[in-house]
C-alpha positions as CSV (number, residue, x, y, z in Angstrom):
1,X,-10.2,33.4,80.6
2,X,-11.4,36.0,77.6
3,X,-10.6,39.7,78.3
4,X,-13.7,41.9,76.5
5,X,-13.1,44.9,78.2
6,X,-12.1,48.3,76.4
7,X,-8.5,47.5,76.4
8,X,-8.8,44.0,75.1
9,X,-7.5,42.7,71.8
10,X,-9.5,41.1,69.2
11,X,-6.9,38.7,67.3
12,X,-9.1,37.0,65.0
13,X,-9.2,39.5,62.3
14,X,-6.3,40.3,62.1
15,X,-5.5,36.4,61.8
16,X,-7.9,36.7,58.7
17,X,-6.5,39.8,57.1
18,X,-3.0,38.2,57.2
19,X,-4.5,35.0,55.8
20,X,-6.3,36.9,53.2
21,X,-2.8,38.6,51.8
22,X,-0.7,35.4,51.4
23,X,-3.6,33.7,49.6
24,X,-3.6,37.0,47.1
25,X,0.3,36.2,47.1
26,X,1.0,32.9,45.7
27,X,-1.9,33.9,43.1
28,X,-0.1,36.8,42.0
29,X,2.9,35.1,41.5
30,X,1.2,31.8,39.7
31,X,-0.3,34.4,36.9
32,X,3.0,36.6,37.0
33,X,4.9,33.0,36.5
34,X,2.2,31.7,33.7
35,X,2.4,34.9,31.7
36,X,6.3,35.1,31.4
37,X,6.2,30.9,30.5
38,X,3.7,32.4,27.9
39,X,6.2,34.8,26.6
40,X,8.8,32.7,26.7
41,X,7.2,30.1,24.5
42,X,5.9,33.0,22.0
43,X,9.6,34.5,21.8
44,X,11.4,31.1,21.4
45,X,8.5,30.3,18.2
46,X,9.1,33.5,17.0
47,X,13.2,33.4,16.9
48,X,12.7,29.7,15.8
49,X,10.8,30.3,13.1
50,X,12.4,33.2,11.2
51,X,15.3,30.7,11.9
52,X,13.1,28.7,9.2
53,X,11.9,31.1,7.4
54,X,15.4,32.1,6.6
55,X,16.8,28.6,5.7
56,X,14.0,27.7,3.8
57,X,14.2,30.8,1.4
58,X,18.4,30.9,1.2
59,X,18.2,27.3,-0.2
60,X,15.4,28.4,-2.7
61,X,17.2,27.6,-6.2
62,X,16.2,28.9,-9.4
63,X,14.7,26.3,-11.9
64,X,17.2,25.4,-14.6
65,X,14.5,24.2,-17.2
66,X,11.1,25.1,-16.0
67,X,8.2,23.5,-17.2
68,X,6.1,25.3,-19.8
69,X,2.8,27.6,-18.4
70,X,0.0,29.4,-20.1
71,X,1.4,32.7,-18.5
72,X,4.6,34.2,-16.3
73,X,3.9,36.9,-13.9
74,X,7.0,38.8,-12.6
75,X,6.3,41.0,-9.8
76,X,8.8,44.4,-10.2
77,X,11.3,44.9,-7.4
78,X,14.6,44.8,-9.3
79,X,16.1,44.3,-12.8
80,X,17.5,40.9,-12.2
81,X,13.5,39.4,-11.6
82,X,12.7,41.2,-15.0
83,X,15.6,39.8,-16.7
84,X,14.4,36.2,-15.6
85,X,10.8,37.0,-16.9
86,X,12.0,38.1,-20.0
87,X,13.8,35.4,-20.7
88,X,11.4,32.9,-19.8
89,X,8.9,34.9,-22.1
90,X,11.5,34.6,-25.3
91,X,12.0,30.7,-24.4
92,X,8.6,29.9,-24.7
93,X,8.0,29.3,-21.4
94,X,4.9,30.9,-21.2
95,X,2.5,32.7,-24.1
96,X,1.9,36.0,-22.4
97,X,4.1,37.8,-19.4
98,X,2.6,40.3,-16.6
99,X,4.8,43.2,-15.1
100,X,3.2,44.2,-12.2
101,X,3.9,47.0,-9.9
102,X,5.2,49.8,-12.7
103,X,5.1,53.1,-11.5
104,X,2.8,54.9,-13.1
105,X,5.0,57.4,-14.8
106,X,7.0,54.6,-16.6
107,X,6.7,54.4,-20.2
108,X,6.3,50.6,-22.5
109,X,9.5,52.2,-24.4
110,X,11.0,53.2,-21.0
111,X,10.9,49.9,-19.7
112,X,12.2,47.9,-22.8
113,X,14.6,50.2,-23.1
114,X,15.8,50.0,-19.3
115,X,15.6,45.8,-19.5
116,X,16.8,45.4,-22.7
117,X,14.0,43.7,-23.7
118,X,12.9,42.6,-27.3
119,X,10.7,45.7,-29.2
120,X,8.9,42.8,-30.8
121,X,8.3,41.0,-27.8
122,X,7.4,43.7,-25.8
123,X,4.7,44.8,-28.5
124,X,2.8,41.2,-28.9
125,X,3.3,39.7,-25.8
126,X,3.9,42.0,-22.8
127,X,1.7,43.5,-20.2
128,X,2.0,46.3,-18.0
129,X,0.2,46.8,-14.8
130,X,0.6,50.2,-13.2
131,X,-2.6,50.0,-10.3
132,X,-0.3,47.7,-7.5
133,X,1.4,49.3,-5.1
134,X,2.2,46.1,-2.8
135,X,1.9,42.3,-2.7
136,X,-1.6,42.4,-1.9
137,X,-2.1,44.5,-5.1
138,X,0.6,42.2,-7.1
139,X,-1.9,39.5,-6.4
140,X,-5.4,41.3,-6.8
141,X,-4.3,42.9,-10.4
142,X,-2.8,39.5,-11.0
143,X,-6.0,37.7,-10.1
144,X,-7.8,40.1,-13.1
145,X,-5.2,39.3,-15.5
146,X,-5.4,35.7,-14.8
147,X,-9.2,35.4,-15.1
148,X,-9.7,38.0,-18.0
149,X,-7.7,35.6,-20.2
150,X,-8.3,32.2,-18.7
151,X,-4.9,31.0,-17.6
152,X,-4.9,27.5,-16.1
153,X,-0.9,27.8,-15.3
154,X,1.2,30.8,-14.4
155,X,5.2,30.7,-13.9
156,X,5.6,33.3,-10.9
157,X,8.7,35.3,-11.2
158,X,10.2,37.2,-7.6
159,X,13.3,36.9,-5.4
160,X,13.4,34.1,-3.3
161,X,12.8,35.8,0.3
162,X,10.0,37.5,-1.2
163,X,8.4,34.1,-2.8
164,X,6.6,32.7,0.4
165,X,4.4,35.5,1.0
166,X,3.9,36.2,-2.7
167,X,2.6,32.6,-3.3
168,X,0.5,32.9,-0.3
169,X,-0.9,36.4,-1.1
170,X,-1.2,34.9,-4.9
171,X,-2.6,31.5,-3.5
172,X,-6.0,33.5,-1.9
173,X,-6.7,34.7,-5.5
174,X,-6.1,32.8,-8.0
175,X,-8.0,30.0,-7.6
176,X,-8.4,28.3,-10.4
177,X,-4.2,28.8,-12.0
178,X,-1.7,26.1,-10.9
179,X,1.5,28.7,-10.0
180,X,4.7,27.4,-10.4
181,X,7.4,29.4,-8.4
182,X,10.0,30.5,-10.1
183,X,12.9,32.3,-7.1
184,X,15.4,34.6,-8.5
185,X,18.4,34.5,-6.6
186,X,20.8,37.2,-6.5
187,X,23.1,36.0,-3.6
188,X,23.8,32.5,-2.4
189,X,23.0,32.3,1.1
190,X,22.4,28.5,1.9
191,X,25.4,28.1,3.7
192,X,23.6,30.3,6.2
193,X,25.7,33.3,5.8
194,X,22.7,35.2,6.3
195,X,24.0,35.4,9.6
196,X,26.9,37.4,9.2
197,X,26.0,40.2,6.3
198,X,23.8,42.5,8.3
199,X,21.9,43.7,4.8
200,X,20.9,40.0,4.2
201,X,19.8,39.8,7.9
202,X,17.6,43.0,7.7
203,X,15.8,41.8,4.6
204,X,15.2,38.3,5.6
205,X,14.0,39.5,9.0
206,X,11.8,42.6,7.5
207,X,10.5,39.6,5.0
208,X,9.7,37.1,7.9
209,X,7.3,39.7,9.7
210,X,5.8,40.6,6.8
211,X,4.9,36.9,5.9
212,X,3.4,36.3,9.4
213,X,1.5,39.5,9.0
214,X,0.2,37.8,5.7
215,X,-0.5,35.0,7.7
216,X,-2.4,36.7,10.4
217,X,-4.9,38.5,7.3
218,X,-6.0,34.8,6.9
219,X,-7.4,35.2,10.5
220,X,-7.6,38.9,11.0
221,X,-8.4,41.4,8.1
222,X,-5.8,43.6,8.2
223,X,-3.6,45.3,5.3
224,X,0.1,46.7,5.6
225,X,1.0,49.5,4.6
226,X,2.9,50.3,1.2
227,X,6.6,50.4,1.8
228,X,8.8,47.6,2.5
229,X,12.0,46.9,1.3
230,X,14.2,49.5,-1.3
231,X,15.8,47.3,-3.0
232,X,14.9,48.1,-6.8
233,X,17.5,48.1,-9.5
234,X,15.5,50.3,-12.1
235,X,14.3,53.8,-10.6
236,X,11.5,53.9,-12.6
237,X,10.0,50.3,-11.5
238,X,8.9,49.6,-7.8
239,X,7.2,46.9,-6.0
């Protein structure tokens, strides 16, 4: 028998409201449990690939008889880059060399002077631009210089952790010049002692993000702000 009288107790919704919560439950848990598999996946691709990222740039070797270009484009950042353009330029390796990313207070004199450069090369054959103030701008003042005088080859003169994003940044632009990379290296890291010299870690880690940030403006239209690594040899150049 059914009791409906004043003192009776109804048990069906409370059956229901019990019910209700461990249906909400395992849900809870399935997103909470799908989101940190997510994460897990993003950080493990993440840590893998600057893994990469690093090998791939600390095996980078510098050219020991480059082929011949219409042009070399050195992008400033240290002395030991400009020394490599320089020299290219006096080999013949190219007609015509771009410096880009001076600092606008820098002199012609001031910067053959400081490199050691050639007076007479630096007069006939030498090109200063002062407007970049990052990689972005390396390759949009590059892009001008490349099209103004018709290049169909360019030798492209950076460090070797900077070269992947540089080629990619210079890659968007210059459509119609064949680049050939030319890494300086200033350190010898392919045994993957990277790992152990915290200064080499830093730069090769603060490189990696910034290369999947230039990645990402391929997708999203983003710019970074100017900054980046110090690492310049000359105070009066910068990248």
């Amino acid at each position: 028998m059914v009791m409906k009288g004043p003192d009776s107790i109804e048990s069906a919704p409370v059956v229901t409201g019990i019910a209700a919560f461990d249906g909400r439950k395992p849900r809870r848990w399935s997103i909470l449990r799908l989101v940190a598999a997510v994460l897990s996946i993003a950080i493990a691709a993440f840590v893998g690939g600057f893994g990469w990222f690093a090998s791939h740039v600390s095996h980078l070797r510098t050219p020991a008889d480059p082929a011949k270009a219409d042009a070399i484009i050195v992008l400033t950042g240290g002395q030991s880059r400009l020394d490599a353009a320089l020299g290219l330029l006096a080999s013949g390796k190219g007609e015509r060399l771009l410096i880009s990313g001076v600092h606008p207070s820098a002199t012609r004199r001031q910067i053959q002077v400081a490199t050691g450069g050639d007076k007479r090369l630096f007069s006939c054959c030498v090109d200063i631009d002062r407007a970049a103030l990052d990689t972005i701008g390396n390759a949009e003042e590059s892009a001008k210089w490349v099209e103004n005088h018709a290049y169909g080859s360019v030798i492209l003169v950076t460090n070797n952790y900077h070269m992947p994003r540089s080629l990619l940044e210079m890659g968007r632009l210059l459509h119609g010049a064949r680049l050939e990379p030319y890494p300086v290296v200033n350190a010898d890291l392919g045994d993957g002692s990277w790992l152990t010299k915290p200064e080499a870690l830093r730069v090769m880690f603060t490189e990696y993000n910034k290369y999947l940030l230039a990645l990402a403006r391929g997708v999203v239209p983003v710019k970074p702000t100017p900054g980046g690594i110090a690492l310049a040899e000359i105070p009066i150049l910068r990248r």
